[in-house]
VEXGUVO-50964 format. One record per atom (N, C-alpha, C): residue number from 1; atom name; x negated, y, z. Coordinates in Angstrom, 1 decimal, padded with zeros to 4 digits. Layout:
n, atom, u, v, w
NUM, CA, X, Y, Z $
...
***
This chain:
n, atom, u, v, w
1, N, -019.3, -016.2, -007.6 $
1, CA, -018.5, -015.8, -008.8 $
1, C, -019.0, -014.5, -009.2 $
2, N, -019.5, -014.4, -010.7 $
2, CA, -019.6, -013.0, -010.8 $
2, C, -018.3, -011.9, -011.5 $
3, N, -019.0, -010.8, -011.7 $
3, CA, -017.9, -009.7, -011.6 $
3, C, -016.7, -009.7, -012.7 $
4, N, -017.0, -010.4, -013.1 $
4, CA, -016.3, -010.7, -015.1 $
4, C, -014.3, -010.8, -014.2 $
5, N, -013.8, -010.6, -014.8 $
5, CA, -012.3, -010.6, -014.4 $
5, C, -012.0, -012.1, -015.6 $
6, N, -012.7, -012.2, -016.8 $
6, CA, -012.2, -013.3, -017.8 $
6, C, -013.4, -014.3, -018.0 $
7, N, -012.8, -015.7, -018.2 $
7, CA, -013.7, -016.3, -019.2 $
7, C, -014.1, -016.3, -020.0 $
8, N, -015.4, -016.2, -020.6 $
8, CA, -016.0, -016.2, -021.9 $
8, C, -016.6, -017.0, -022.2 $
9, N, -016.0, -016.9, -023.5 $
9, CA, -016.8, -018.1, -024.2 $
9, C, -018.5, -017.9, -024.4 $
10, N, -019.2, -018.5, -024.2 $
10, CA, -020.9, -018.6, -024.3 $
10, C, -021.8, -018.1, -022.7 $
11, N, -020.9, -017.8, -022.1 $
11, CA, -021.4, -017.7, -020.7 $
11, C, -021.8, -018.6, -019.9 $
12, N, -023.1, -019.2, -019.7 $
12, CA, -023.6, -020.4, -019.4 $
12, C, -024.1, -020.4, -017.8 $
13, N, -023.3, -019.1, -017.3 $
13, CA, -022.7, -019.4, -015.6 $
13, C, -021.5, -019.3, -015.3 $
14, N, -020.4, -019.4, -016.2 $
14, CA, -019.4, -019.6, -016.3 $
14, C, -019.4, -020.8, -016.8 $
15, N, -020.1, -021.1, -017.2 $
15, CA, -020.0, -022.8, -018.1 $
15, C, -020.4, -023.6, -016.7 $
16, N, -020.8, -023.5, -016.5 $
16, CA, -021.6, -024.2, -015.3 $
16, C, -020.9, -023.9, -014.1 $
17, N, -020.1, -023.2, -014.0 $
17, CA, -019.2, -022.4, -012.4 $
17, C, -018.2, -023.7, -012.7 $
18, N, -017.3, -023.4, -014.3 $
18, CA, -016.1, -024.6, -014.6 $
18, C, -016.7, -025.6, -014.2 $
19, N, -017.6, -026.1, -014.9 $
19, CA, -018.2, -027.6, -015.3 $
19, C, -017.9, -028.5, -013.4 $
20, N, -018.7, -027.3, -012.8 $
20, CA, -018.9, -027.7, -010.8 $
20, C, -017.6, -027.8, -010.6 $
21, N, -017.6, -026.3, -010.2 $
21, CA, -016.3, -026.6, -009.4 $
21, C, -014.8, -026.8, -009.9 $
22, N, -014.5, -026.8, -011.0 $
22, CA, -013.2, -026.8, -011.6 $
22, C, -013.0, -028.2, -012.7 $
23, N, -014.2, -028.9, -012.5 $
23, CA, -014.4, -029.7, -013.2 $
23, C, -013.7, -029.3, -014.9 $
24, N, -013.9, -028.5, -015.1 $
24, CA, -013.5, -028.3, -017.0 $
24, C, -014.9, -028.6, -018.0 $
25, N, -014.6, -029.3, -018.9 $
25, CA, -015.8, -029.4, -019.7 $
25, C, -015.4, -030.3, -021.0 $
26, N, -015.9, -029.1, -021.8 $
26, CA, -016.8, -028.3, -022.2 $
26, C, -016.2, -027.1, -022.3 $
27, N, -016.8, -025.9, -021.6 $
27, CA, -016.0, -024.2, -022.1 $
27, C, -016.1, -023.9, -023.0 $
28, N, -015.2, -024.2, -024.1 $
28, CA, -014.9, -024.1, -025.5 $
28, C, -013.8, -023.2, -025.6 $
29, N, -013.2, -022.5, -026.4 $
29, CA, -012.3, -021.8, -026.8 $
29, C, -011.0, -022.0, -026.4 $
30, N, -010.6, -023.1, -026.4 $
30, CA, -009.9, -023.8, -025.8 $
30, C, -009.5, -024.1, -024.3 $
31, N, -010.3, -024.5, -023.4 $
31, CA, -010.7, -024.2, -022.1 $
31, C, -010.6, -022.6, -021.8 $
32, N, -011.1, -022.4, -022.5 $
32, CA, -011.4, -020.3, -022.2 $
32, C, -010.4, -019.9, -022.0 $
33, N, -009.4, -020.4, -023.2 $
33, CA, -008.1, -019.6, -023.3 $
33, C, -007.0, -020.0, -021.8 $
34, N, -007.3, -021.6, -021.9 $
34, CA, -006.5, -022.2, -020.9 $
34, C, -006.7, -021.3, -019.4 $
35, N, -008.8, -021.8, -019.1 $
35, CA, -008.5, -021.0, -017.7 $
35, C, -008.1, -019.5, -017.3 $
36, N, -008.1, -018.5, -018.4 $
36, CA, -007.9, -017.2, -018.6 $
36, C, -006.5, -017.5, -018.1 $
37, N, -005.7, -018.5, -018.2 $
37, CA, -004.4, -018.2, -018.5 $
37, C, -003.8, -019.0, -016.7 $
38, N, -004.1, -019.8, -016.7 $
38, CA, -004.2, -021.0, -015.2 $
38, C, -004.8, -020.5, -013.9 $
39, N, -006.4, -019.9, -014.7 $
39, CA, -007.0, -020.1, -013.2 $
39, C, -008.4, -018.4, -013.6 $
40, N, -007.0, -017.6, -013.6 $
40, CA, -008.0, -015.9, -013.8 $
40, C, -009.4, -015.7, -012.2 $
41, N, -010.9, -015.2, -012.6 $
41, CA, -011.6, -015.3, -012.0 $
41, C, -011.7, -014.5, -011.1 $
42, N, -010.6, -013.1, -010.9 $
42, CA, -010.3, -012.2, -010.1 $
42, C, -009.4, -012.6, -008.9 $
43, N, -008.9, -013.9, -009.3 $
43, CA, -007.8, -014.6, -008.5 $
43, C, -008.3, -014.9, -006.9 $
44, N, -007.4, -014.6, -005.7 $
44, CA, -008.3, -014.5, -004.7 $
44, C, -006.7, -015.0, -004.0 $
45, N, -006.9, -016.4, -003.5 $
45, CA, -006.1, -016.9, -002.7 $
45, C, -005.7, -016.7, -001.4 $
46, N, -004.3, -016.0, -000.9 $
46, CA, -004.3, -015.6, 000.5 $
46, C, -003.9, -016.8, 001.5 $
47, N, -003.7, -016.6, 002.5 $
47, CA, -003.6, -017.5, 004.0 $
47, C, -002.0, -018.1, 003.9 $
48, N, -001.4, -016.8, 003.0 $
48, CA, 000.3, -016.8, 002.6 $
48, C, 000.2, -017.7, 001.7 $
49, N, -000.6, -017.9, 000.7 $
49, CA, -000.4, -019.1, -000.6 $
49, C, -001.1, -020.1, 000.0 $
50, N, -000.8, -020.5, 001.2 $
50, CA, -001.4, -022.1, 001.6 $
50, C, -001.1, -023.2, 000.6 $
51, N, -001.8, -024.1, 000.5 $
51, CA, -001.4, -024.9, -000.5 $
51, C, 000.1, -025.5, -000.1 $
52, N, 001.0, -026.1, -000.4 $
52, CA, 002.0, -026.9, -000.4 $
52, C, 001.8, -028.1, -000.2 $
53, N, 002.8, -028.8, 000.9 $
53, CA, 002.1, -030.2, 001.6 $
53, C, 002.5, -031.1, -000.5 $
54, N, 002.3, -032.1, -000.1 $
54, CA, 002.1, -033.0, -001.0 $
54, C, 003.5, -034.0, -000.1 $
55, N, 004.0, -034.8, -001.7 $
55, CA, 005.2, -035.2, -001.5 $
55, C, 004.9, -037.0, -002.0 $
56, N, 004.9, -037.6, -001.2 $
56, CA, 005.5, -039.1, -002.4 $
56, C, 006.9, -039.6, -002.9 $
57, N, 007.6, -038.8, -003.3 $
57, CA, 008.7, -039.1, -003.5 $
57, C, 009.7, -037.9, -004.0 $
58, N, 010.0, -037.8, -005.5 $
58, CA, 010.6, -036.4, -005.9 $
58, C, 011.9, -036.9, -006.3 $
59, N, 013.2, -036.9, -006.0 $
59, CA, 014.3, -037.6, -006.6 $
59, C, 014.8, -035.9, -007.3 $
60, N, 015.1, -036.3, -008.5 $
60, CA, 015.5, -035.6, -009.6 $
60, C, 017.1, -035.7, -010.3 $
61, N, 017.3, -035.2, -009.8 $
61, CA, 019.4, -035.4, -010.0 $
61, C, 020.1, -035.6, -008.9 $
62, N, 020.9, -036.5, -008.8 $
62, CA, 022.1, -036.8, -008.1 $
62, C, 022.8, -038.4, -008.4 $
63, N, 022.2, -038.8, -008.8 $
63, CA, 023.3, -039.4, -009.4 $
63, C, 022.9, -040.7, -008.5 $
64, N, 023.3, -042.2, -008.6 $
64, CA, 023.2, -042.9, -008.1 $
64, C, 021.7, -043.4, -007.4 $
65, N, 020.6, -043.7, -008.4 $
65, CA, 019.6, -043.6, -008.1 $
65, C, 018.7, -042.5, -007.3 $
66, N, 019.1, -041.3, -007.6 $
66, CA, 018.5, -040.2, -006.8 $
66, C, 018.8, -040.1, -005.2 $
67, N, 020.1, -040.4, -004.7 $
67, CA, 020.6, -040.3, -004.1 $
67, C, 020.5, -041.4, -003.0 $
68, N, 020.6, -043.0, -003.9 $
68, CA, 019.9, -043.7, -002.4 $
68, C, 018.3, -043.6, -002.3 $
69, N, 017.2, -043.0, -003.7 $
69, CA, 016.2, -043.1, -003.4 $
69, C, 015.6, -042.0, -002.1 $
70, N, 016.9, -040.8, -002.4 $
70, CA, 016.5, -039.9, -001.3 $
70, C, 016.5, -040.4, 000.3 $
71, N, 018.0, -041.2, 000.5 $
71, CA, 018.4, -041.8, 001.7 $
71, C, 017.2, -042.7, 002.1 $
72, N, 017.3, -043.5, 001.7 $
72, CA, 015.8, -044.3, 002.2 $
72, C, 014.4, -044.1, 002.2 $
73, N, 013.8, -042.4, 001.8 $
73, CA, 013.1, -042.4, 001.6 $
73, C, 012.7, -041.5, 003.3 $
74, N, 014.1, -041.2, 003.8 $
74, CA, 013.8, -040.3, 005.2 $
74, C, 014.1, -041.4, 006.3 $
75, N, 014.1, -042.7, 006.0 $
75, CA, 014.2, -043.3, 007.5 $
75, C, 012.8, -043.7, 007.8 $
***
């Protein structure tokens, strides 16, 4: 990653950094603004921001449905 804190538009190792590993394409103005704003290139993930396990199953309310989807979703 080089030293740039932002994305810019016409930088064709930053075009090519997205394109690999972040899969974004094409770094258009658009993109620029997005990853500037999502995923800044000074961003440096610690051991403390482990990812979060992954869930199949998000019940959203309370109400009837929520409630037995939660119950049977823990046996």
């Amino acid at each position: 990653m080089s030293s740039s804190t932002e994305w810019v538009l016409g930088n064709n190792d930053q075009a090519k950094e997205a394109k690999e590993e972040l899969e974004i394409w094409p770094l258009d103005e658009h993109n620029v603004k997005l990853l500037n704003e999502v995923h800044p290139r000074n961003f440096v993930t610690s051991m403390e921001d482990a990812p979060h396990p992954e869930y199949d199953l998000i019940a959203i309310g309370s109400g009837a449905g929520g409630l037995v989807s939660s119950k049977v979703s823990c046996l």
